[in-house]
C-alpha atoms as a printed R data frame, in Angstrom:
    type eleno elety resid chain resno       x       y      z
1   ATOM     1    CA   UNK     A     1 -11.600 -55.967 19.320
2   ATOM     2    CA   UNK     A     2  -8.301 -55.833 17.406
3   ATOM     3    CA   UNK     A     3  -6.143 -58.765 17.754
4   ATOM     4    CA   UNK     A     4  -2.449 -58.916 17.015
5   ATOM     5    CA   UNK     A     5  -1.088 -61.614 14.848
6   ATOM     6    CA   UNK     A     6   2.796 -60.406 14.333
7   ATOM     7    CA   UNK     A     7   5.268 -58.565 15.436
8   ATOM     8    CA   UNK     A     8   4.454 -56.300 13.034
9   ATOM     9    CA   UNK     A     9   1.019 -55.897 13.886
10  ATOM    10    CA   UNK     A    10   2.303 -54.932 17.310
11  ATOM    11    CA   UNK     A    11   4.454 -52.155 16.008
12  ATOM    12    CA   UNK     A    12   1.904 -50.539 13.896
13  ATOM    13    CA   UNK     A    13  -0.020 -50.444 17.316
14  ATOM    14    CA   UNK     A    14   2.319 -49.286 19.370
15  ATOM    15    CA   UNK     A    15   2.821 -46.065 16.123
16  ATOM    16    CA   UNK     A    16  -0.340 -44.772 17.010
17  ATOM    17    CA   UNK     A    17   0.725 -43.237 20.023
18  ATOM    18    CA   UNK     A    18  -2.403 -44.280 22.073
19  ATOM    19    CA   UNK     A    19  -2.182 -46.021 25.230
20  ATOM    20    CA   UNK     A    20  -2.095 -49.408 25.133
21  ATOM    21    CA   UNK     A    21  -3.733 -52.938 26.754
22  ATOM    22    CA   UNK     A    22  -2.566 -56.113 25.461
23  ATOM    23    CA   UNK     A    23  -4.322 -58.954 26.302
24  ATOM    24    CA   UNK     A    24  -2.055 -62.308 26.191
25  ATOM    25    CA   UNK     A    25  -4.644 -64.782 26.195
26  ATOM    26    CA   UNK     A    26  -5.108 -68.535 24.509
27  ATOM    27    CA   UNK     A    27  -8.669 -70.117 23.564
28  ATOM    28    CA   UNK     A    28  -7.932 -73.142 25.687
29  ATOM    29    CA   UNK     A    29  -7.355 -70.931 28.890
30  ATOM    30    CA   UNK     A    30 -10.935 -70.776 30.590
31  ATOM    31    CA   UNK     A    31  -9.385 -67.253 32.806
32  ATOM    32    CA   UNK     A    32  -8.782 -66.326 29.163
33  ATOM    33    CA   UNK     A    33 -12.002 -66.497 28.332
34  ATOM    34    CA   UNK     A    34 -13.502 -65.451 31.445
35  ATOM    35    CA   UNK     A    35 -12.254 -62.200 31.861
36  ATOM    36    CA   UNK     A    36 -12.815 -61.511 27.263
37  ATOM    37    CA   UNK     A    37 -16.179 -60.163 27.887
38  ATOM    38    CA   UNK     A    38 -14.969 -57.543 30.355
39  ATOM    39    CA   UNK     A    39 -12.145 -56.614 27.944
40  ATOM    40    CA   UNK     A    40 -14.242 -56.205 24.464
41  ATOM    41    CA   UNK     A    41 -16.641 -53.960 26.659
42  ATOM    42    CA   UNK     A    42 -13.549 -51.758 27.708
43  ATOM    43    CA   UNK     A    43 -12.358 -52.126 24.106
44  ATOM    44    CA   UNK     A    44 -15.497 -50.476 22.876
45  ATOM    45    CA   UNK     A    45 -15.962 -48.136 25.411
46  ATOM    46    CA   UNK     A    46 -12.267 -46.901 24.958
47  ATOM    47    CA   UNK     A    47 -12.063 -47.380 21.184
48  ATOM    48    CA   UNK     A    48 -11.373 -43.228 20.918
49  ATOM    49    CA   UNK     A    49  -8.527 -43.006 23.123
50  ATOM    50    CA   UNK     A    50  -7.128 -46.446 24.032
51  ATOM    51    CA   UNK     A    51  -6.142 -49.148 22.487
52  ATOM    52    CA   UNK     A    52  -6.969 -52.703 23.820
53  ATOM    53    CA   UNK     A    53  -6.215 -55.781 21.595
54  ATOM    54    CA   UNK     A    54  -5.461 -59.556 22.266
55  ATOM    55    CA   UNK     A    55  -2.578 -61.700 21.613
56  ATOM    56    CA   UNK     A    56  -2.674 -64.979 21.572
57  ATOM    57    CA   UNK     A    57  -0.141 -67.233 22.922
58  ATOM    58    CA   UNK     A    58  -0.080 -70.211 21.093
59  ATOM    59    CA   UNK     A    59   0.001 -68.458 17.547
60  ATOM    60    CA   UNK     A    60   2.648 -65.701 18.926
61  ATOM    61    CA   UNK     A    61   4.714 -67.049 20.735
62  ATOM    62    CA   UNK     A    62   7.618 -64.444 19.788
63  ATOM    63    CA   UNK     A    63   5.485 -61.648 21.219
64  ATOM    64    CA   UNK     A    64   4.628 -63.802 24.336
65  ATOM    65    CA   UNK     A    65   8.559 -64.473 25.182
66  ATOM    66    CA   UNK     A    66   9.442 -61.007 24.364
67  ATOM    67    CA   UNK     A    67   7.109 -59.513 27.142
68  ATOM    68    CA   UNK     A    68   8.046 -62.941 29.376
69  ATOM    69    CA   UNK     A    69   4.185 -63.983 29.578
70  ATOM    70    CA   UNK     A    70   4.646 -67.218 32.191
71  ATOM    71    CA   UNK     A    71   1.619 -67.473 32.621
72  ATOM    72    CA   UNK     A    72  -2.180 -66.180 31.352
73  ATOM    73    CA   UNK     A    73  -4.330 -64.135 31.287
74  ATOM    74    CA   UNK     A    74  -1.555 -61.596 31.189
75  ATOM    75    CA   UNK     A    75  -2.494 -57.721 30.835
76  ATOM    76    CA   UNK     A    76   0.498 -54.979 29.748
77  ATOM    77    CA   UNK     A    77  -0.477 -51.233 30.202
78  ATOM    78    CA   UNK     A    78   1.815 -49.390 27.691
79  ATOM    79    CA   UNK     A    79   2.221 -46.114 27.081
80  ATOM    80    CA   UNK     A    80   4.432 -44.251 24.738
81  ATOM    81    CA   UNK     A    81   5.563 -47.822 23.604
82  ATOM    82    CA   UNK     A    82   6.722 -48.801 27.284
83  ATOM    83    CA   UNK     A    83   5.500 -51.074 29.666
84  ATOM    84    CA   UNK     A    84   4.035 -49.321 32.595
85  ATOM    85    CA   UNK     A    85   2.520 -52.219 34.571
86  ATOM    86    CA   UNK     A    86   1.426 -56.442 34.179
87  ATOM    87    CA   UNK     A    87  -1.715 -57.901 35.860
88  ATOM    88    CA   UNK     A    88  -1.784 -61.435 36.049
89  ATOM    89    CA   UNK     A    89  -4.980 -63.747 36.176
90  ATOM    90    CA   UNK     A    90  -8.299 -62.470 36.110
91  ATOM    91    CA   UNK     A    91  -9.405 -58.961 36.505
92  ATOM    92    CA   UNK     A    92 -12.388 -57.040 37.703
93  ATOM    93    CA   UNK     A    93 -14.201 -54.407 35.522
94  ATOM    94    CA   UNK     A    94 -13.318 -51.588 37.440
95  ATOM    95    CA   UNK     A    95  -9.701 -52.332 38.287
96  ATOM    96    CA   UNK     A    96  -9.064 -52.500 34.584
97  ATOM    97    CA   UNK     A    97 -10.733 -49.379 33.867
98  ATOM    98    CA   UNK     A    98  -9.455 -47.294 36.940
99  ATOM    99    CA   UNK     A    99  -5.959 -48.620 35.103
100 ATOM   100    CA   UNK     A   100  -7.124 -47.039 31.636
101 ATOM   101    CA   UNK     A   101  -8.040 -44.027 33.366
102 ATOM   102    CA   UNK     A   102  -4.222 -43.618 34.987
103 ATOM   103    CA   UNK     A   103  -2.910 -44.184 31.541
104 ATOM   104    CA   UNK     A   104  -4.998 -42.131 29.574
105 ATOM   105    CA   UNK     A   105  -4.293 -38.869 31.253
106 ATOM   106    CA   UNK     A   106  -1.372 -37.008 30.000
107 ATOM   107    CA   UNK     A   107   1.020 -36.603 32.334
């Protein structure tokens, strides 16, 4: 699972013109790290036509304030470099992926 480091890192991301799933995260949070399993899988799964990466908080902290992450886990769908929904706190399997799903499809 990709994980973005800069602002820059973000951008080149956001070029590829995939979907996209940030997950704002930090290694301290135990949410965080309860809900990373369920996100690599989806990562994996959705390698092809999705991209899902991780951001974490404490070493981006520009990122963070620019989306106005209060408060973690924090999930962004974006598409076409927009934000299209946040999900806060811990999420099932299939609530993330029926959310891929409604992004992935061209509309």
């Amino acid at each position: 699972m990709k994980e973005i480091k800069n602002v820059a890192d973000f951008k080149s991301i956001i070029e590829t013109g995939k979907p996209v799933l940030l997950d704002f995260y930090a290694n301290w949070c135990g949410p965080c790290r309860a809900l990373l399993p369920t996100v690599e899988k989806l990562a994996e799964t959705h390698a092809e036509d999705f991209e899902i990466v991780k951001v974490n908080v404490d070493t981006n902290r520009e990122l963070a304030q620019q989306f106005g992450v209060r408060s973690i886990p924090a999930l962004f769908f974006l598409k076409d470099g927009e934000v299209q929904e946040r999900l806060v706190g811990v999420q099932t399997e299939s609530v993330l992926e029926s959310k891929i799903q409604q992004y992935s499809v061209a509309v």
